[in-house]
Structure formats: C-alpha cells, structure tokens
DOLOSE-676783 format. One line per 5 residues: number of its first residue (from 1); their letters; for each residue x, y, z of N, C-alpha, C, O, CB. Coordinates in steps of 0.2 Angstrom, whole numbers. Glycine has a CB too. Layout:
residues N
NUM> A> X/Y/Z/X/Y/Z/X/Y/Z/X/Y/Z/X/Y/Z; ...;
This chain:
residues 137
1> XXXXX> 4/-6/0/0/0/0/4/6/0/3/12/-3/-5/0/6; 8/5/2/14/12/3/17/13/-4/17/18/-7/20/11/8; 19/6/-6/22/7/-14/17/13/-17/18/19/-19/22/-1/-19; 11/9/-18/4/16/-21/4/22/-18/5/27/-22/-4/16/-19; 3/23/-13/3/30/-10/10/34/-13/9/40/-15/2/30/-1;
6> XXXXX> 17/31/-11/22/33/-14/21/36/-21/20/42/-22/28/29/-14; 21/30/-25/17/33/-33/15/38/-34/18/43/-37/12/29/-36; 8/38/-32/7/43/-31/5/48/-28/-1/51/-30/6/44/-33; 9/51/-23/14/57/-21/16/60/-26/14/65/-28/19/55/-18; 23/54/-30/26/58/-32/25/60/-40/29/64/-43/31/56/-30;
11> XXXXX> 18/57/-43/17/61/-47/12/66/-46/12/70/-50/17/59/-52; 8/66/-41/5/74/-40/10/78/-37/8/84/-37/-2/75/-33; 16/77/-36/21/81/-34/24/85/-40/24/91/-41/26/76/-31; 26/79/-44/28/83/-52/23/87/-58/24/91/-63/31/77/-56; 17/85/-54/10/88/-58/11/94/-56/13/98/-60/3/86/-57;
16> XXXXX> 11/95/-51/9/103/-45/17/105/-50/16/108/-55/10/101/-30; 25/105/-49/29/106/-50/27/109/-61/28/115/-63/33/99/-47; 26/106/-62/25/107/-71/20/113/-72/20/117/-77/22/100/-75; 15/112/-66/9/118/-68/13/125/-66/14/129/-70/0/118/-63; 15/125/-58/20/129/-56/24/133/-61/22/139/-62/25/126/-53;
21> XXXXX> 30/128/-65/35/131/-70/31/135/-74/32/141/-75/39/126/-74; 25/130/-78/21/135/-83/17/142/-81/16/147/-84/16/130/-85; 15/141/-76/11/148/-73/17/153/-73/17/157/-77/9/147/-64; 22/151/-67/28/155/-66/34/160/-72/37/165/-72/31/150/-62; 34/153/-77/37/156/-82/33/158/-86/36/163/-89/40/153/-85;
26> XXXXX> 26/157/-89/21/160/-94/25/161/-100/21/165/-104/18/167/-91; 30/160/-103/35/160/-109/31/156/-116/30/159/-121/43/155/-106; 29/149/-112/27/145/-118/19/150/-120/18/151/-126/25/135/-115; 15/154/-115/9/156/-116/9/163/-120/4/164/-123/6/157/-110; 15/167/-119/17/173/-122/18/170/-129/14/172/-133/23/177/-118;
31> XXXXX> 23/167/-131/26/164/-136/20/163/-141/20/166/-146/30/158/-134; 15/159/-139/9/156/-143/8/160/-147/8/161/-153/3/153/-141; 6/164/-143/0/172/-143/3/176/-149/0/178/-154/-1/179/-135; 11/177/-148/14/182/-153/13/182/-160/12/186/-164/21/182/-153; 14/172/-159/16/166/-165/10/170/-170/12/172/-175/14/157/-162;
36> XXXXX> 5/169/-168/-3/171/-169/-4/177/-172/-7/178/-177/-7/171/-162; -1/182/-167/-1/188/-172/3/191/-176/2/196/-180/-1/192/-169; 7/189/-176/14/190/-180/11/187/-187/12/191/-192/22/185/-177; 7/182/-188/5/178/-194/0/182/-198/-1/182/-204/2/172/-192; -4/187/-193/-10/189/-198/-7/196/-200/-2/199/-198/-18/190/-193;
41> XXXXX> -11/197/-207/-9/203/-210/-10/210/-208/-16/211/-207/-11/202/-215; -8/214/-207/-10/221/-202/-17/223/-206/-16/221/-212/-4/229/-202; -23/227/-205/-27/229/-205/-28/234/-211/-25/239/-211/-28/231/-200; -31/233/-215/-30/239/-221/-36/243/-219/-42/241/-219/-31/235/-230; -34/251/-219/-37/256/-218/-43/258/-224/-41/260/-229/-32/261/-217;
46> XXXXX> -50/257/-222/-55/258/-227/-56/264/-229/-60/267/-225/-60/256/-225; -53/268/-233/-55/278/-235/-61/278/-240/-61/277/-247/-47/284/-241; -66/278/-238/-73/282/-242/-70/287/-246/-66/291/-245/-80/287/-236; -73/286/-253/-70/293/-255/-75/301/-257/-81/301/-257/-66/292/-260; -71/305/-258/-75/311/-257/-76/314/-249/-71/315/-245/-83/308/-260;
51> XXXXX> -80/315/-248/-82/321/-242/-84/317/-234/-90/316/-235/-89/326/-246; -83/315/-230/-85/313/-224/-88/316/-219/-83/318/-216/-80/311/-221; -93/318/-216/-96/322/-209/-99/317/-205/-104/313/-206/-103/328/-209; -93/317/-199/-96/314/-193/-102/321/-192/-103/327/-193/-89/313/-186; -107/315/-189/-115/320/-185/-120/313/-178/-121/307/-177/-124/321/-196;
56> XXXXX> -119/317/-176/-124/314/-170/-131/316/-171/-133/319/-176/-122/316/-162; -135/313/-166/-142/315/-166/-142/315/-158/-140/310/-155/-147/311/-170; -143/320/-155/-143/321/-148/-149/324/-144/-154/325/-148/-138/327/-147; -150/324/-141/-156/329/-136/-156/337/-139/-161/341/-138/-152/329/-125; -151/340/-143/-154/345/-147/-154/342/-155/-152/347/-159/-150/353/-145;
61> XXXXX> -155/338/-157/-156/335/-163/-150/334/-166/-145/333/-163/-161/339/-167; -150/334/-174/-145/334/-177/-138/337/-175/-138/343/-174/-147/335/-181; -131/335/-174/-125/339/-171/-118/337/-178/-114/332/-179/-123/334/-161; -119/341/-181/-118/350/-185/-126/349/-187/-129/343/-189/-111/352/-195; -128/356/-186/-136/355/-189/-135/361/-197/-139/364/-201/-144/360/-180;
66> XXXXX> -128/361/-197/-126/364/-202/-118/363/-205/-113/365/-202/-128/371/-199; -119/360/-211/-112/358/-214/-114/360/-220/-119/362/-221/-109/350/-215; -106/361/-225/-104/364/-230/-99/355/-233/-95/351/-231/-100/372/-227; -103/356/-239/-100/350/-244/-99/353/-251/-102/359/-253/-105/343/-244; -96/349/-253/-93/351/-262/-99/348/-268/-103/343/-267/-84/345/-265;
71> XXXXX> -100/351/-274/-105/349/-277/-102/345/-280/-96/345/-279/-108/352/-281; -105/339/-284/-101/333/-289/-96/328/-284/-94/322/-286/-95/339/-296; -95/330/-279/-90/325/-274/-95/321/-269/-100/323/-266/-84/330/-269; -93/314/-269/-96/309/-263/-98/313/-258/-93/315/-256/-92/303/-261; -103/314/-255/-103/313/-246/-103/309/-245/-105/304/-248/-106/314/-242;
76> XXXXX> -102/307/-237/-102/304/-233/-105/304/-227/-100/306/-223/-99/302/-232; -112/303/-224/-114/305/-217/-111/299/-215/-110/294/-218/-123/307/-215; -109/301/-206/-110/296/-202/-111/297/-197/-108/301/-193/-105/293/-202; -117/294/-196/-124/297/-191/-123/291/-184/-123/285/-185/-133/295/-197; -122/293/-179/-123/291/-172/-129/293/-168/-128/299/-167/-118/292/-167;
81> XXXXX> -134/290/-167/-138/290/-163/-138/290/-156/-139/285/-153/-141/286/-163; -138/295/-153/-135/294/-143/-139/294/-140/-139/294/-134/-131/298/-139; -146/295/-144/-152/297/-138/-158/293/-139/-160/292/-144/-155/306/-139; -161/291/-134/-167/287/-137/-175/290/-136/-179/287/-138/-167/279/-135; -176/295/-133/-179/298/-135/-181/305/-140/-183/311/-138/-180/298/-131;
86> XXXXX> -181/303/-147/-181/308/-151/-186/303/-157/-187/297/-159/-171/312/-152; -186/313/-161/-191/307/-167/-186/307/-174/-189/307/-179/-200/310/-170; -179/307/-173/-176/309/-178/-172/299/-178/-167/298/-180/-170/316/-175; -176/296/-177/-173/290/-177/-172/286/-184/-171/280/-184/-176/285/-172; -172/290/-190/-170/291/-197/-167/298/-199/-167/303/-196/-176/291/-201;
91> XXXXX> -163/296/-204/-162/303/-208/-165/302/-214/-164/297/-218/-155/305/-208; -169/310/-216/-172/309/-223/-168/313/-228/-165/318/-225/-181/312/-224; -166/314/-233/-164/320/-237/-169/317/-244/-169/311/-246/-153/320/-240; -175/322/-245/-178/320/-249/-178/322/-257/-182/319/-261/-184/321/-246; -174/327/-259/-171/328/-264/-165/323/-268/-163/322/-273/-168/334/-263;
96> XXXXX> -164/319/-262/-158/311/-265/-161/305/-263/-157/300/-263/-148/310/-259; -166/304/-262/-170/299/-260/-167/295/-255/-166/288/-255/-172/294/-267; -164/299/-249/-163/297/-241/-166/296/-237/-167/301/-233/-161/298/-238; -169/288/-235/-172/286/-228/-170/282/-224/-174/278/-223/-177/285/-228; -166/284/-222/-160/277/-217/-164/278/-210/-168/282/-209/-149/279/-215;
101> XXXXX> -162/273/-206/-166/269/-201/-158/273/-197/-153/275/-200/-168/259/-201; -158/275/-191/-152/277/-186/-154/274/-181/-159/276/-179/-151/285/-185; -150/267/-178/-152/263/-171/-147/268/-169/-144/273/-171/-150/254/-169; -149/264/-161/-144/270/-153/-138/266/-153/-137/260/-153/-150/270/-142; -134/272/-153/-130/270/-153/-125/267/-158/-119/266/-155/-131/269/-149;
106> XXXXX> -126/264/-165/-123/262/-167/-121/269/-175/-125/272/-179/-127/256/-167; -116/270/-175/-113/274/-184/-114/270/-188/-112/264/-188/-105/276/-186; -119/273/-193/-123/271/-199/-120/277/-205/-122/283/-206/-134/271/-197; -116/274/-209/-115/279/-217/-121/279/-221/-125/274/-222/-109/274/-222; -122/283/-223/-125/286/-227/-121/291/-232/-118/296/-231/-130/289/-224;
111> XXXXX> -121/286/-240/-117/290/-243/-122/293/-252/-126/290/-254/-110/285/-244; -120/299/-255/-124/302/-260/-120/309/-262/-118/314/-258/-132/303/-257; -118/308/-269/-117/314/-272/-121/320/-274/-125/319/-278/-114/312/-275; -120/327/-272/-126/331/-272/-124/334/-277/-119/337/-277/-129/335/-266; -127/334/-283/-127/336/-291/-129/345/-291/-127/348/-296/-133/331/-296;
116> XXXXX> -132/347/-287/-135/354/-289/-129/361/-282/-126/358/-278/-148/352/-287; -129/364/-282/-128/367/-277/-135/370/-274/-141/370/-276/-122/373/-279; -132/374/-267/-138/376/-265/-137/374/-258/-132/372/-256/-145/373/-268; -143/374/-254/-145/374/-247/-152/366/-249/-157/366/-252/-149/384/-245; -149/362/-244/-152/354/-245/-152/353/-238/-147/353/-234/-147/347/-251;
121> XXXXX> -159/351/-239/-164/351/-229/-163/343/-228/-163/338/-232/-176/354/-229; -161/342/-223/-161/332/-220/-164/333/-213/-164/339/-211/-151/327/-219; -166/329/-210/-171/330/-204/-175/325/-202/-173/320/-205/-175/335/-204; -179/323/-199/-182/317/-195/-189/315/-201/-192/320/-205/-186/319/-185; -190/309/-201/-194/307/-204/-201/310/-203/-206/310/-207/-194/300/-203;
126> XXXXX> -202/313/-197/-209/316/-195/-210/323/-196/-210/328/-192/-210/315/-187; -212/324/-204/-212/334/-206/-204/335/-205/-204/341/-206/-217/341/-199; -199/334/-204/-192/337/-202/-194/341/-196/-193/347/-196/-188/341/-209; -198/339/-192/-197/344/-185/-189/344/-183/-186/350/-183/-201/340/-177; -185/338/-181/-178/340/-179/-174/340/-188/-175/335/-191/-175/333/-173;
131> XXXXX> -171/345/-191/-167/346/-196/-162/350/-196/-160/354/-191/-170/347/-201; -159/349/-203/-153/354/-201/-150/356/-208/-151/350/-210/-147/350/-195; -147/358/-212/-145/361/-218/-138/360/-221/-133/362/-218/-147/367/-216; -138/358/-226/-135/355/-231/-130/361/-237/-131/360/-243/-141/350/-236; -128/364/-235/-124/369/-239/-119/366/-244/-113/366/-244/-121/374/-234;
136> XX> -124/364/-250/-121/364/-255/-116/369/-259/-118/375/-261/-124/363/-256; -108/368/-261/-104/372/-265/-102/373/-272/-98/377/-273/-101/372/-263;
C-alpha cells in the first residue's frame, strides 16, 4: 500500500511542479499568442471617398445641424444616434431619395453625391421637426 501511496505522491508532486513552471514562467503562453499575431496581416485602412461628416443626433437634434460640402463629390454622413428619446430615429434627405433607419448608438454611413448646389434640408422622418441644412458648393 505504501508502494501506491508513494506513486502517487510523487506524481501529484511533479504535476503541482510542471503547472508551477508553466504559470511562473508564462513564456510557452506569451510565445503562442505572438506566434498568432505576427501571422495575420495588419489591418487595411478603409477611405470612403469624397467628403466625410461625422454627425450625432442628440437631445438637441441633429450635431452640425449645419455643414458645408462640395457639389459633384461623394458625401459621406456618419450618423450616431445617442439618444433614445427623439423622433429623428431616421435621416431623410428627400431631394436624394434618403431614408436610413439610425439605431442608438450604433454609426450608420449614409453616402450620395449632391449634383445641384444650394441649401439641401435632411431631418427626421416626422415633417423634419428635428433638421438641419446641407450647404451645398
């Protein structure tokens, strides 16, 4: 019976010992992880092209409730929702046939090139109570 018990002793002894090294040294766990990233290819930066406006929709509605863009060049809205009580939980531009849904919290692109110059109204699906103005150049 002691022969067994000796046995094993001593390999829960060398178990406890090998988890130890590995905890203590963390070498083999660092190493893996590098292995891993080192393999993948770096992130290729996505550029919209043409024109970009970050815009929120906030507790006072649209935020620039007033931008300036180029005629003939892409825009780009990109719209964040932060608030959930508002009725701006779309954006319309009804001269470019825009009616995007805006969840909370999430940035939703909306892109359209505006052909004409001028002054181009966008604002909430309900009459444009919350809007804000499009200064075309």
């Amino acid at each position: 019976m002691t022969n067994g018990s000796n046995w094993m002793n001593r390999l829960a002894a060398g178990l406890v010992a090998l988890v130890l090294v590995g905890v203590a040294g963390g070498a083999w766990a660092a190493d893996t992880k590098s292995d891993k990233t080192a393999s993948k290819p770096p992130a290729k930066e996505v550029k919209t092209p043409g024109q970009t406006v970050e815009m929120k929709v906030t507790d006072k509605g649209f935020e620039p409730d007033n931008v300036t863009v180029k005629k003939g060049e892409p825009v780009t809205l990109v719209i964040t929702r932060t608030v959930e009580k508002t009725c701006a939980t779309e954006i319309v531009i009804d001269d470019y046939a825009v009616n995007t849904k805006l969840p909370l919290n999430k940035a939703v692109s909306v892109t359209f090139t505006p052909k004409k110059a001028g002054k181009l109204t966008y604002g909430c699906a309900m009459g444009k109570m919350i809007r804000g103005v499009m200064t075309v150049q």
